[in-house]
N, C-alpha and C positions, 0 to 999 in steps of 0.2 A: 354221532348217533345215526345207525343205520334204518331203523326204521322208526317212518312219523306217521301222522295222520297225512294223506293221499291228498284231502282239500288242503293242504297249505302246500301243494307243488303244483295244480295245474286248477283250473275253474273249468274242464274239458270233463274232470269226471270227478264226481261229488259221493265218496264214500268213505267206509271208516273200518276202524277192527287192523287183525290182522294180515288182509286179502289187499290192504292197502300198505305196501310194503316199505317203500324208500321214499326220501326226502331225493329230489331229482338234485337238487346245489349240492345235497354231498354227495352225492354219490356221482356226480361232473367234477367234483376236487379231487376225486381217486387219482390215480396213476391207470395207463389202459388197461394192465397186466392187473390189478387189484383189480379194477373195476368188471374186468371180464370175469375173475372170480368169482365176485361177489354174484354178477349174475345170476352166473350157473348154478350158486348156491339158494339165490334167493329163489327162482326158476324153480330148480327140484322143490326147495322147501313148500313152495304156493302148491306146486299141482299134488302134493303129498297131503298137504291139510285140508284142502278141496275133497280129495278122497277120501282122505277118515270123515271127513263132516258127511260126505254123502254116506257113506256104511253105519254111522250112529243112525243117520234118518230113520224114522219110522215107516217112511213111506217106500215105495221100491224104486231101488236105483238105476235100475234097468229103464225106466220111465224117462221118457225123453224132454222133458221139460226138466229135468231135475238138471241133467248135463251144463245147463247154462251157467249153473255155479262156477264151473269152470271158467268164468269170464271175471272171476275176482283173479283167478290166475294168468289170466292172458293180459288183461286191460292193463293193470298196476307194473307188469313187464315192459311190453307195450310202450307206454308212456315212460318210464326211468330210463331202460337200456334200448329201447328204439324195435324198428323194425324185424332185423334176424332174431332180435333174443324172443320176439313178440310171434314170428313164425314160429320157432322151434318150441317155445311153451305151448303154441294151437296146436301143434303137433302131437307133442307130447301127451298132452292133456286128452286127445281124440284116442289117440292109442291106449292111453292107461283106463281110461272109460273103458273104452271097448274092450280091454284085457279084463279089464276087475269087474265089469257091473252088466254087459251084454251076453248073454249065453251065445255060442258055447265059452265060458268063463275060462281065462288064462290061455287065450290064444291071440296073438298079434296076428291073426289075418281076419279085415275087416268084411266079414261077412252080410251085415244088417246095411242097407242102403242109404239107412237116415246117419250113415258115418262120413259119409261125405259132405251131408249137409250141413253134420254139426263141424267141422272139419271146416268146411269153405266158410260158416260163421263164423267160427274163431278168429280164420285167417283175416276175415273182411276187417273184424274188429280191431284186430292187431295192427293193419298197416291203417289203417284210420286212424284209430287212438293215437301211434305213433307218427302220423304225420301230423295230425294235431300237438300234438307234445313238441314237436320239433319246432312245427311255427311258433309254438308260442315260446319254446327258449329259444330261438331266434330272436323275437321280439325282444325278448328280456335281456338279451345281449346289447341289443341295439342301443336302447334305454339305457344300460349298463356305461356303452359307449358314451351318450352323450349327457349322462349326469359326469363321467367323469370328465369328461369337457367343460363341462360348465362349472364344476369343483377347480379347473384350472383355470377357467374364464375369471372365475372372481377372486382369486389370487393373484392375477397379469393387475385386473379392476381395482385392486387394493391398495396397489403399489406395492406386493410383497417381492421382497431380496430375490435375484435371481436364484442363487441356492435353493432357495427355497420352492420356487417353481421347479428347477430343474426335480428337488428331489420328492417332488407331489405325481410328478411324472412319471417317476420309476415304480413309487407305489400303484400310481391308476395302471398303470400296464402290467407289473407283474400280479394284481388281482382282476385284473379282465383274461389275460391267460391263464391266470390259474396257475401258475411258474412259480418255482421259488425266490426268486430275486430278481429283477431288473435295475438297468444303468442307465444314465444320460454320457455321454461323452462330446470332448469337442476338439478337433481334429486341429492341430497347429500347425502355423507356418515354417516350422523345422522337420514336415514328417512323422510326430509323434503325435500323440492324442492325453488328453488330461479329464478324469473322471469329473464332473460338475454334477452329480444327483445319485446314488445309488438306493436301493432299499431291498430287504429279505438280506437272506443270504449274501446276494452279492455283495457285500457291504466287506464278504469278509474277503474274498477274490477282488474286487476294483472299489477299493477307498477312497474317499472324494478325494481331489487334489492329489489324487496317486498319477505319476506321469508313467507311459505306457509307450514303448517301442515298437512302432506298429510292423514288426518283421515275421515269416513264417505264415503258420497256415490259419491262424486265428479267425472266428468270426468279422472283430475290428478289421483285423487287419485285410479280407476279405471286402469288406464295404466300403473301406477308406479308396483301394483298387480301383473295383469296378464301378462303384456309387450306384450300387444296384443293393437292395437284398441278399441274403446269405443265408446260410443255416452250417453248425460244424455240428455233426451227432456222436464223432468220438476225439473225445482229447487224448485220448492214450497213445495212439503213434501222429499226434499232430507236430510241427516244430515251431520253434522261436520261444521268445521268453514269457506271451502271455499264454501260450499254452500250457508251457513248465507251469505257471503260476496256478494255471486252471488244475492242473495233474494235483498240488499240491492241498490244492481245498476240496479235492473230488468233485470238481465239476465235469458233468457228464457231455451234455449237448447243450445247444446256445442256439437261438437264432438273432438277426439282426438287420435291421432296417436305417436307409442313411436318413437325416435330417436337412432337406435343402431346404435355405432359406436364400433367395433375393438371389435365386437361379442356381446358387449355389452349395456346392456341397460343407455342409454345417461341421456336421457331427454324422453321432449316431445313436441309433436307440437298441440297446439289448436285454434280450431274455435268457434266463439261461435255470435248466434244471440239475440237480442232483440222484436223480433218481435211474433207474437202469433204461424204465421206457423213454422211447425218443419222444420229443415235444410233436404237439398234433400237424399232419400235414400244408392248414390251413396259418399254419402259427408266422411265417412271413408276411401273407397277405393281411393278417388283423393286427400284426405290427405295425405294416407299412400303411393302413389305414389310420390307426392309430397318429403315427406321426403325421399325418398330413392333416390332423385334425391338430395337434401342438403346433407345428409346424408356425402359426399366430400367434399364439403365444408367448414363444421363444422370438420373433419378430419383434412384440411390442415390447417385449423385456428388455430386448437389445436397442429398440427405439429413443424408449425412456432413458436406456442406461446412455446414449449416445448424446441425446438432450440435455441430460444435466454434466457432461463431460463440456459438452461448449459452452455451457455458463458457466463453470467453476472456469475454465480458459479464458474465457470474457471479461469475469471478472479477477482471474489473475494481472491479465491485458491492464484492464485499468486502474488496478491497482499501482502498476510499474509505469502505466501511463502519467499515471497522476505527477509520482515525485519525479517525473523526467522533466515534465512541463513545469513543476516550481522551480526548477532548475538546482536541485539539490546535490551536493558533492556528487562526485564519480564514485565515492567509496560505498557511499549509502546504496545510490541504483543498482552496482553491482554485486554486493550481498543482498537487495531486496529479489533482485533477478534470479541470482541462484537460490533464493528461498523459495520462491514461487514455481519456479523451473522442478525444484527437488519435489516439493507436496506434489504437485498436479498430474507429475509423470510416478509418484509416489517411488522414489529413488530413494540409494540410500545418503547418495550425495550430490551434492551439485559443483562445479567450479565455475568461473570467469577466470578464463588465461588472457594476458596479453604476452605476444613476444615482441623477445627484445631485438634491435637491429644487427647484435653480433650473432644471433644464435642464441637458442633457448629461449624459454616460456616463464613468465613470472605471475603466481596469486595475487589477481586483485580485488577475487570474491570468493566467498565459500560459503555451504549450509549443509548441514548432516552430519550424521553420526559419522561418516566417515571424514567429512568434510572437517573436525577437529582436528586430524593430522595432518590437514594440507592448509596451513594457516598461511594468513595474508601476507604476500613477502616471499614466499620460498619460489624459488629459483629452480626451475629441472632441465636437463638436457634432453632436445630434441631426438632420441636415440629411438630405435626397435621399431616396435607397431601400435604402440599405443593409440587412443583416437587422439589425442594430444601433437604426437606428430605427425598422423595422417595426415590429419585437417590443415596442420604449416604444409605441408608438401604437394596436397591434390588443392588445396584454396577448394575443397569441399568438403560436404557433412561427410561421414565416417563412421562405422561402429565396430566394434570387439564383441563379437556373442561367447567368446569360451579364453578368457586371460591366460587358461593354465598354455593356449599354443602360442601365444605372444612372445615376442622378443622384445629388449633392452628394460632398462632400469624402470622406467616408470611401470611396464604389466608388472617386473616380478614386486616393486611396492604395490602396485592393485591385487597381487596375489596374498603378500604377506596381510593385507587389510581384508580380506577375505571378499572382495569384490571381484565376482563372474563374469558381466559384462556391462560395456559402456556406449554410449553413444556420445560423439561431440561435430558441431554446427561452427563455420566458422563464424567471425563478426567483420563485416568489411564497412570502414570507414573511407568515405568517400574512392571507393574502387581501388580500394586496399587492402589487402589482408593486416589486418589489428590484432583480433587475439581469435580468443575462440571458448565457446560454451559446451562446458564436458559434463556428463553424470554417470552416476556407476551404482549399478546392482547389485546386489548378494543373493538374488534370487536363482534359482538354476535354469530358470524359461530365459529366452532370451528378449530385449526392450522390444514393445511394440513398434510395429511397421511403421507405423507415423507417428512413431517419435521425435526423428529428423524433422519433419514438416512442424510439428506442433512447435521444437525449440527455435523453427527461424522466423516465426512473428516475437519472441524475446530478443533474438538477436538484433532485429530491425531496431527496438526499442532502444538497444544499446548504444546501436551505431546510432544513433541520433541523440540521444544523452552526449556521448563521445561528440561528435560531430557538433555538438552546441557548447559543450564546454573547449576546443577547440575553435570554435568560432569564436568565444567570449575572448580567450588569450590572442587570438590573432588581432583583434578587432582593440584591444586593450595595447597591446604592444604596436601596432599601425598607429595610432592615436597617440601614445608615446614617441615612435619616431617621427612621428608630424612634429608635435612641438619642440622635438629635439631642431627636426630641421629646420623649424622656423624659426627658433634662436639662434641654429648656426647662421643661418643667412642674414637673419639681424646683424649677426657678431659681425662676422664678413665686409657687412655693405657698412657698418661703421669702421670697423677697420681701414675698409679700402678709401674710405672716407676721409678717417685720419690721417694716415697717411698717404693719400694721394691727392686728391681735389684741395683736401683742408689745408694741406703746407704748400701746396701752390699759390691756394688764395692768403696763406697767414704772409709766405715772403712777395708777391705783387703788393697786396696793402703794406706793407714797412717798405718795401722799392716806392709806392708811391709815396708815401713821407717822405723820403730821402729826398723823390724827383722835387717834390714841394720846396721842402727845405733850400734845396740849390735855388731854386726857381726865387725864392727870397734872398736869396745871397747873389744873383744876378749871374751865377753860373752852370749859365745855356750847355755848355758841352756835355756837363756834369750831367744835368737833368735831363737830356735827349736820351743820352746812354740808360737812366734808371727807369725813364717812362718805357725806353723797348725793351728792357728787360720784365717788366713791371706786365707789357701786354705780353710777352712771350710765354711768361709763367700761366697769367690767368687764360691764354688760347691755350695751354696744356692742360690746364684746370679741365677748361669747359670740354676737352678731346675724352677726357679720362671718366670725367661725368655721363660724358653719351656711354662709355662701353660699360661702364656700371650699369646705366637703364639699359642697354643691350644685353646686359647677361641675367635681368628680369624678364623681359618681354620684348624683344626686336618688334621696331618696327614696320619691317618688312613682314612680319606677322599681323599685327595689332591692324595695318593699313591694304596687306595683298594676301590674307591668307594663307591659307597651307600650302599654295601650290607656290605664292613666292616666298615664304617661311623658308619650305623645304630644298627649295633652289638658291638660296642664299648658303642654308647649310653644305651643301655641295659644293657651291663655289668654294668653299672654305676647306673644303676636304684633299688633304694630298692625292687619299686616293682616288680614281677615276668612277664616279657616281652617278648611273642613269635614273633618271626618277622619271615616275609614273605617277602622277596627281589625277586622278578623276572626278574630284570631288568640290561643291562650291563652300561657300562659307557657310561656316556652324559656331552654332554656339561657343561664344570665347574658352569656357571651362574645355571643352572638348578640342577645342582647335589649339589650345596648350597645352595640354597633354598631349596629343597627338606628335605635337612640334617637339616636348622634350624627350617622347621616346626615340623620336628617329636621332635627335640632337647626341642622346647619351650612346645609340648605338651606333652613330659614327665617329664617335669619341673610341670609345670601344674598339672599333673595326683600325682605325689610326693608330695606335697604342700597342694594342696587343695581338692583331689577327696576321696581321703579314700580309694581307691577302693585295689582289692584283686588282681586283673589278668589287664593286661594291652595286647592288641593285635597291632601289626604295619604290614601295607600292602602295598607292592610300587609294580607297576606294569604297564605298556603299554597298553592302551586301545584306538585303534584309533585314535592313533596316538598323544596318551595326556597319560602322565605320572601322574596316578594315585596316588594319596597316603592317607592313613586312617589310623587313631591312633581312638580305640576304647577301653575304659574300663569299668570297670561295679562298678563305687564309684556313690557317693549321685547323681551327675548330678547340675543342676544349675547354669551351670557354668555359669560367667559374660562374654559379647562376645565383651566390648567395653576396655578390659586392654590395656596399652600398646604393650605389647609384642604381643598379636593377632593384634593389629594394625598397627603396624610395618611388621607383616610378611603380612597383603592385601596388604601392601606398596608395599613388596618385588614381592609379586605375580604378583599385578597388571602392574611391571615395564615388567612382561614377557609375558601378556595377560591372566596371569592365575586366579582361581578362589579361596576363601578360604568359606569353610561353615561348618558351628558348628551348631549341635543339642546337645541341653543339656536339655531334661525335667527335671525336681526334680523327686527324688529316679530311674531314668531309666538310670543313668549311662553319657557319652560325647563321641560323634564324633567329630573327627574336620576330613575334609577332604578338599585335596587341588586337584584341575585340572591343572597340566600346558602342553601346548603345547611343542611336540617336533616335533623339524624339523629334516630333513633326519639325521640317524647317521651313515649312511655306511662308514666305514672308520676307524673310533674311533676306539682304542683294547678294548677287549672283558676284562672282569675280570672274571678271572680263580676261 
């Protein structure tokens, strides 16, 4: 409706009829090229009806008070179209006066003096009234401004969906320009940008979640650039594909303003018309104001959104924490892992690989829709680019943002499963590559940036699951070979028993019978001969007895320590053995262990090494009793015998360590770590 009552546009001038012509809000929603028409139309119309109202008058209109009528035509101009349209009506209106009602009548040259005066009145009125009018729809823009801020304010306040903010945004902007449509967008880490809000028009040009190539001369594409403002005013010879697209809805001009948040460049906020006239010169500036008043908004949306992202992570965490600490199968952790791995990163699937020692990857977890075709058990070949063998090959995280460029068999199965891109994390047990944590998208963005990061607090969780149920088997089977051992050594020490000590002592006792026997039949020859047989055996008995308790605990150990332990073993050794003892007496447990590793590695070094020089080193290091047995034979040695596994038995029962290098032709270490606690007190060996 083009023309209202005058009091519902300004409180500046208080009149009615039809001398009060335009509604100022419509006629600010024109287009300029409408709006300049309408002007001129309304302009002629006011000083036309001013004039017939003065010729009906009864009174004479040559009379210079009547003239002011002419100010229902100046004023109501004035105020809607501003200052020039406000001169040219004072103008107007003095001439047409003076043409129609001042003798000599129908002559445009102002002869009567009071023409100037009504003339410079007009004009006075004109740019008053219109700069009144201006301030106050300035004012009312302002207002305009921060109601609609506060309409965003308490939607961030409510907790409403980011969508929903974004597209409360598009509307406050494209009704404070006056524009046909405005957008939110938000600029991604691939270079492209993805609509998050649009309203009007645009809705039909940039559809939410429409992904957008930001190449050529486009607005976006413009601001994504420089991170400055922009304006395009013609798409018709613009290039790239959002222009094509703009060409296709008849979008005219655009302006667009970035969105930095937290220093950086966000997004961007755009306006954009249909219309022939270009958008108002001012239209960057009240954008880019605009956003820097969102600009908070879209902060605490992202805040909030980032807030509840670490608690649902938090408590995925404890969730997966929980069954690792009851200690529940490996099967369970690692489908509970890839369940929580899959929702949180909202994937369409998840896996748990482990590989296997010859090559290749085996299922030992799975969740998702895709995750049904990679069931538990299946076996794949290490082959192409998949994240599955990146992650075996770099022993790092990994990602595929586009499958269709991937090589070997497992992308083209992510391809035929309609899966785009993947990310996988490895899992290292104990400073080992174990397997590794994969998920896979059908989405066409590609995984967030910290995705990697997010999957390797699940991974930690695994390796530690892993790493405890490995612990349980090691600790279970150690315990097992203890008691094995300590029935062989039973077995053994009765054996060696039986028959050694024991048929010494079973034939000395029946020699001594015999010797008796004679000795009652009074033949001395007989019974000298039986009683030296008799001590001969049981002085064998008692030889064979000492090296039985010798091959429990010498003691040259039990009585001198590890320094005369270990020099005893030497002496015994073919080959030539410098030792190096720096240490006093310790605890029995530890001073027997100590004694039987270097025992078993110079058993070892005699046996199998070849070598020429053998070196033995025991010594205090921080509080951890050091010891090394070093020779220089073939090397090779096997690290899985019994007798080395028996002594991690031993080690392991005191917290200690055992570690063997043995390259081929560089000779063997064996070196053990064990903890020592306080030994103040113990005597020293002298």
């Amino acid at each position: 409706m083009l023309f209202r009552h005058i009091g519902s546009v300004s409180p500046v001038i208080g009149c009615s009829g039809i001398a009060c012509a335009a509604s100022d809000h419509d006629v600010h929603m024109m287009r300029p090229t409408h709006r300049r028409l309408t002007g001129w139309i309304v302009s002629a119309t006011l000083v036309a009806a001013v004039s017939g109202v003065l010729e009906l008058l009864e009174s004479d209109p040559s009379a210079s008070t009547v003239a002011v009528l002419y100010l229902f035509a100046v004023i109501p101009v004035a105020i809607v179209w501003g200052t020039a349209f406000g001169v040219l009506v004072a103008v107007a209106s003095t001439l047409t006066y003076d043409y129609l009602f001042v003798p000599p009548k129908y002559s445009l040259v102002p002869t009567d003096p009071r023409d100037w005066l009504r003339l410079t009145g007009f004009l006075a009125a004109a740019v008053v009234v219109s700069e009144l009018a201006a301030r106050w729809r300035e004012s009312a823009r302002l207002a305009a401004e921060q109601a609609a801020l506060r309409r965003v304010a308490t939607l961030v306040a409510e907790g409403a969906a980011a969508e929903t903010v974004f597209a409360a945004v598009a509307n406050e902007v494209a009704l404070l320009l006056e524009v046909d449509g405005a957008a939110v967008l938000r600029f991604d880490s691939d270079g492209g940008a993805t609509v998050v809000g649009s309203w009007g028009k645009m809705t039909e040009a940039l559809p939410v979640d429409r992904r957008l190539t930001l190449d050529g001369d486009s607005v976006t594409a413009l601001v994504y650039r420089t991170a400055r403002s922009a304006r395009f005013d013609d798409y018709e010879h613009a290039s790239g594909s959002i222009a094509a697209r703009a060409r296709t809805v008849r979008l005219r001009s655009a302006v667009g303003s970035p969105i930095l948040v937290d220093r950086g460049l966000w997004g961007a906020l755009v306006a954009g018309t249909w219309h022939l006239d270009r958008l108002a010169a001012d239209a960057e500036s009240r954008v880019a104001q605009f956003t820097e008043l969102v600009v908070a908004a879209i902060s605490n949306v992202q805040a909030r959104s980032e807030v509840q992202r670490l608690a649902d992570e938090q408590a995925a965490l404890r969730r997966v924490a929980t069954i690792v600490a009851r200690e529940c199968p490996p099967e369970e952790v690692f489908a509970k892992v890839a369940e929580e791995v899959g929702r949180l990163l909202k994937t369409d699937a998840a896996v748990v690989w482990r590989y296997e020692p010859g090559g290749g990857a085996t299922v030992v977890g799975s969740w998702g829709e895709l995750g049904g075709t990679v069931p538990v058990g299946r076996r794949i070949e290490l082959d192409g680019d998949s994240v599955t063998a990146l992650v075996y090959r770099t022993k790092r995280p990994a990602r595929v943002d586009a499958h269709e460029h991937a090589t070997g068999s497992v992308a083209a199965d992510a391809r035929s499963l309609g899966s785009r891109s993947a990310v996988g994390t490895p899992i290292i047990v104990n400073q080992r590559l174990w397997g590794s944590l994969g998920v896979e998208s059908s989405r066409a963005e590609p995984m967030p940036l910290d995705a990697e990061s997010r999957m390797t607090e699940f991974t930690e969780l695994v390796a530690t699951a892993i790493s405890n149920v490995q612990a349980r088997s090691e600790l279970a089977a150690s315990r097992a070979r203890i008691v094995a051992g300590a029935d062989d050594e039973r077995r053994r020490v009765v054996r060696d028993l039986h028959d050694g000590a024991q048929q010494r002592l079973v034939h000395s006792i029946i020699t001594l019978k015999l010797a008796n026997r004679a000795v009652q039949n009074a033949d001395d020859d007989s019974a000298l001969a039986l009683m030296a047989e008799a001590l001969m055996h049981t002085e064998r008995a008692n030889a064979e007895l000492r090296e039985l308790a010798h091959g429990i605990l010498p003691s040259a150990l039990t009585q001198g320590g590890l320094r005369a332990g270990v020099r005893e073993l030497a002496s015994r050794t073919r080959v030539p053995v410098a030792v190096d003892v720096s240490v006093d007496r310790l605890p029995a447990a530890i001073e027997a262990t100590a004694y039987f590793v270097v025992a078993e590695a110079l058993t070892n070094v005699a046996k199998h090494a070849r070598a020429e020089h053998v070196e033995v080193t025991l010594l205090i290091e921080d509080g951890t009793l050091a010891v090394q047995i070093r020779d220089d034979g073939v090397g090779g040695a096997r690290t899985d015998g019994s007798g080395l596994t028996g002594l991690a038995d031993r080690l392991a029962a005191l917290d200690g360590e055992l570690r063997i290098e043995s390259p081929p032709d560089g000779g063997t270490v064996v070196a053990a770590a064990i903890p020592v606690p306080d030994t103040r007190g113990l005597p020293a060996t002298n």
